[in-house]
C-alpha positions as CSV (number, residue, x, y, z in Angstrom):
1,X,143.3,48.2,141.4
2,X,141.2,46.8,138.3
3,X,140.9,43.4,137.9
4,X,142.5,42.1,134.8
5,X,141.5,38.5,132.4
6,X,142.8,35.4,132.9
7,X,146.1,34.4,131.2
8,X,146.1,32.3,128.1
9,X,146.4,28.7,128.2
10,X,149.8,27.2,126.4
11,X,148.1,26.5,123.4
12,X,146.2,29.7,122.9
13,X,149.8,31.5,123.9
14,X,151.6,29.9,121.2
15,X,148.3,30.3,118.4
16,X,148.3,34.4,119.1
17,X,152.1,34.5,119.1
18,X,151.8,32.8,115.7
19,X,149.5,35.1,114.5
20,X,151.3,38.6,116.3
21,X,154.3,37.6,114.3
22,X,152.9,37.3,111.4
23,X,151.5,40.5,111.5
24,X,148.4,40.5,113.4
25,X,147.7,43.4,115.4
26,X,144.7,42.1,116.5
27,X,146.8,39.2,118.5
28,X,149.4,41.5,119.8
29,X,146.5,43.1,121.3
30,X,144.9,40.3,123.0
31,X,148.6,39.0,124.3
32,X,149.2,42.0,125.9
33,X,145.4,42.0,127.6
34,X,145.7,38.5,128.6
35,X,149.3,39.4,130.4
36,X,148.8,42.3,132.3
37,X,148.0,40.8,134.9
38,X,151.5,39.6,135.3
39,X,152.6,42.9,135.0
40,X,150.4,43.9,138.1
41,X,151.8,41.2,140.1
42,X,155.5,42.0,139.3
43,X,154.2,46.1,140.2
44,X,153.3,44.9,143.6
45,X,156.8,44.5,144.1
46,X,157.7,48.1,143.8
47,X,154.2,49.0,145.4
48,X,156.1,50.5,148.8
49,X,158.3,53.0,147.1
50,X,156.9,56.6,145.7
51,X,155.5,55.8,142.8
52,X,151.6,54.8,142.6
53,X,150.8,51.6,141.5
54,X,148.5,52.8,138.2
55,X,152.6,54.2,136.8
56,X,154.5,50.9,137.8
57,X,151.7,48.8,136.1
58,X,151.8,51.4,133.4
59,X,156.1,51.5,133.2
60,X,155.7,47.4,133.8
61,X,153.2,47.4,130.7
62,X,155.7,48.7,128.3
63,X,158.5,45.6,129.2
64,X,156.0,43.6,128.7
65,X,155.3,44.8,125.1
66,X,158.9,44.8,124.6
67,X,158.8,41.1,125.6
68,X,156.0,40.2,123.2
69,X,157.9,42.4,120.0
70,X,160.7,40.1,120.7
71,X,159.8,36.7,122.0
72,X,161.1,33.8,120.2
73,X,158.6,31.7,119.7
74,X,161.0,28.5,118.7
75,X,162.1,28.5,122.6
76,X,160.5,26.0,124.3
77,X,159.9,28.7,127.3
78,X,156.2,30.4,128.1
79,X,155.7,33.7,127.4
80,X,155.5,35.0,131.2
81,X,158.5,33.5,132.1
82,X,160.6,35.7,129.4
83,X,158.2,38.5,129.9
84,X,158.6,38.6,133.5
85,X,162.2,39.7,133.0
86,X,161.5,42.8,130.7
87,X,158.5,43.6,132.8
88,X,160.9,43.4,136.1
89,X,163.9,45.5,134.2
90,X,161.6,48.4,132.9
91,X,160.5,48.5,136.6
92,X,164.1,48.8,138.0
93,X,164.7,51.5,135.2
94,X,162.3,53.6,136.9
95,X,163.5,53.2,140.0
96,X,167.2,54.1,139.8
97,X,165.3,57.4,137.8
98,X,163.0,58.3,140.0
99,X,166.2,58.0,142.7
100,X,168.0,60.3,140.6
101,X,165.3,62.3,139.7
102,X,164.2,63.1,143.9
103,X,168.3,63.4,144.7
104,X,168.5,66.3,141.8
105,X,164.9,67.8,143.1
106,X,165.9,67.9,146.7
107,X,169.1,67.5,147.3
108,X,170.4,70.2,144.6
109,X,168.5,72.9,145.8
110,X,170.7,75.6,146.6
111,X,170.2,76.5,150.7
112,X,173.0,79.3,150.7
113,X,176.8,80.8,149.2
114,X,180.2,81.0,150.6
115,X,181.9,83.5,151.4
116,X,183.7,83.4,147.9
117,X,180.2,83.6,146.6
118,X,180.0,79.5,145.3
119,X,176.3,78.0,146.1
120,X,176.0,75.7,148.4
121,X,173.1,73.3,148.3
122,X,171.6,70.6,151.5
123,X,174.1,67.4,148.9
124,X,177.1,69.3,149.7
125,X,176.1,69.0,154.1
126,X,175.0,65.4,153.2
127,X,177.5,63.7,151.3
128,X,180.6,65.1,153.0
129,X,182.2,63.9,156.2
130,X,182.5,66.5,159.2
131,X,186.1,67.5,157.9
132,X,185.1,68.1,154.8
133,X,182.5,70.3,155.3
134,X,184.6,72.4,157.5
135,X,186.9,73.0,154.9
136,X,184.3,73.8,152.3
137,X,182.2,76.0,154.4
138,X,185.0,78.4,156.4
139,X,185.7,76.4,159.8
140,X,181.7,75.6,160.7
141,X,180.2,78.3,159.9
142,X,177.3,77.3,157.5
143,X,177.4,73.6,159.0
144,X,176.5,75.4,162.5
145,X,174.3,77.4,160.8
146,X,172.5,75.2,159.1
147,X,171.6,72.7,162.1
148,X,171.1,75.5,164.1
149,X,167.7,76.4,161.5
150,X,166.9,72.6,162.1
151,X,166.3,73.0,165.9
152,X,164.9,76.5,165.1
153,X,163.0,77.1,162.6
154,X,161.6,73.9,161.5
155,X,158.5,72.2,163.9
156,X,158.9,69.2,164.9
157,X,157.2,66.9,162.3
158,X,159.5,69.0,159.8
159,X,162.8,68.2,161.4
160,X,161.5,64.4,162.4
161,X,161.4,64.4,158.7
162,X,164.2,65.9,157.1
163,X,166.3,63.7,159.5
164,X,164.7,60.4,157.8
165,X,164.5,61.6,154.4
166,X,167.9,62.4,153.9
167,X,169.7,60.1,156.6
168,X,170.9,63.0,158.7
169,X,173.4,62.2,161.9
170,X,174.6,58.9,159.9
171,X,170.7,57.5,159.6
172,X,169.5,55.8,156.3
173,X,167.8,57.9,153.6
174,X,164.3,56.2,153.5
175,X,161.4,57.1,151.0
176,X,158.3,59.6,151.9
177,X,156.4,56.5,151.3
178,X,157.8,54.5,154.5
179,X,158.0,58.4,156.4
180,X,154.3,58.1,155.7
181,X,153.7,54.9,156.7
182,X,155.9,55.4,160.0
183,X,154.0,58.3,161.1
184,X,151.0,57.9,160.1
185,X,150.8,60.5,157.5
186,X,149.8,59.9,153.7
187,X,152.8,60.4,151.1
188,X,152.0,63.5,149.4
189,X,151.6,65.0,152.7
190,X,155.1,64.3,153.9
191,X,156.0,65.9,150.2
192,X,154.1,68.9,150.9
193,X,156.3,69.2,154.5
194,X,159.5,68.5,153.3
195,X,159.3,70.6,150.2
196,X,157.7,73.5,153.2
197,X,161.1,72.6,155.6
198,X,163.4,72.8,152.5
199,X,162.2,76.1,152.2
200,X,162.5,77.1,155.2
201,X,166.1,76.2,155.7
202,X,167.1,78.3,152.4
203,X,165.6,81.4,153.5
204,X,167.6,81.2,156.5
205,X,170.9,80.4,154.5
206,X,170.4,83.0,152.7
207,X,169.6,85.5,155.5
208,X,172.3,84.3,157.1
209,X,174.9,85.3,154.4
């Protein structure tokens, strides 16, 4: 990661936040230079989830702007300590996004249809107890089904995945990131195998039906 200049001292803070409030471009400028290095510190933060750290210091830039737009300077409060708010709430914005965002990706995929002819996708397995399941899915049938493709049709580093990515047999949902990290893999190749596994166990829904 870049390195970024040193904050500004008090009394250069409060001459440029003067200045940005009266109009000057010029100072916004500098006040947003001379703070982004807080905004890579509060990044770090969010560095072990799936986003790379050039976005969250990108995302954490924009709260920071928000924070200089809007600062009062008549509070007796620096800067970074009002900025570091907006910088941390633009950061959490992504994060319940990017949560949704992967959970609608993934987990909304369709993997097979009823015998009605209704899709079912891997959320509707995931997010409902054994009973319910069994009611949804005629007594078993495409529950069986589909654990039976996890045991055979997916390799081992597949399943070992699927099982951690989406907290199957009452595990906790963790992020490709920390898969990564706990096999020794890099991120975007635990993407590539759990988008290839995902695939797999929808062909064989669907062959299945």
């Amino acid at each position: 990661m870049k390195s970024f200049p040193k904050p500004l001292s008090s009394k250069e803070e409060k001459e440029y936040l003067k200045q940005c409030q009266e109009g000057s471009q010029e100072a916004r400028g500098i006040l947003i230079e001379r703070n982004m290095r807080l905004v890579a510190h509060i990044a770090k933060k969010y560095s072990n989830t799936d986003n790379d750290m050039e976005d969250l210091i990108s995302i954490g830039s924009i709260g920071l702007i928000k924070a200089i737009d809007s600062f009062d300077i008549e509070k007796e409060i620096r800067l970074a300590t009002y900025a570091s708010r907006c910088i941390d709430n633009e950061l959490l914005m992504l994060m319940r996004s990017s949560k949704k965002q992967s959970r609608e990706v993934y987990l909304y995929d369709p993997i097979g249809t009823d015998k009605e002819g209704s899709t079912i996708d891997l959320l509707d397995i995931l997010e409902s107890d054994e009973e319910d399941v069994v009611e949804q899915l005629d007594l078993t049938e495409k529950v069986k089904r589909l654990y039976e493709l996890l045991d055979s049709q997916l390799t081992k580093r597949e399943r070992e995945i699927i099982y951690l990515r989406y907290g199957l047999n009452k595990g906790e949902e963790i992020t490709q990131k920390e898969i990564g990290e706990r096999l020794g893999i890099s991120r975007s190749y635990v993407s590539r195998i759990e988008k290839k596994a995902l695939l797999k166990l929808r062909e064989g829904m669907d062959c299945s039906t």
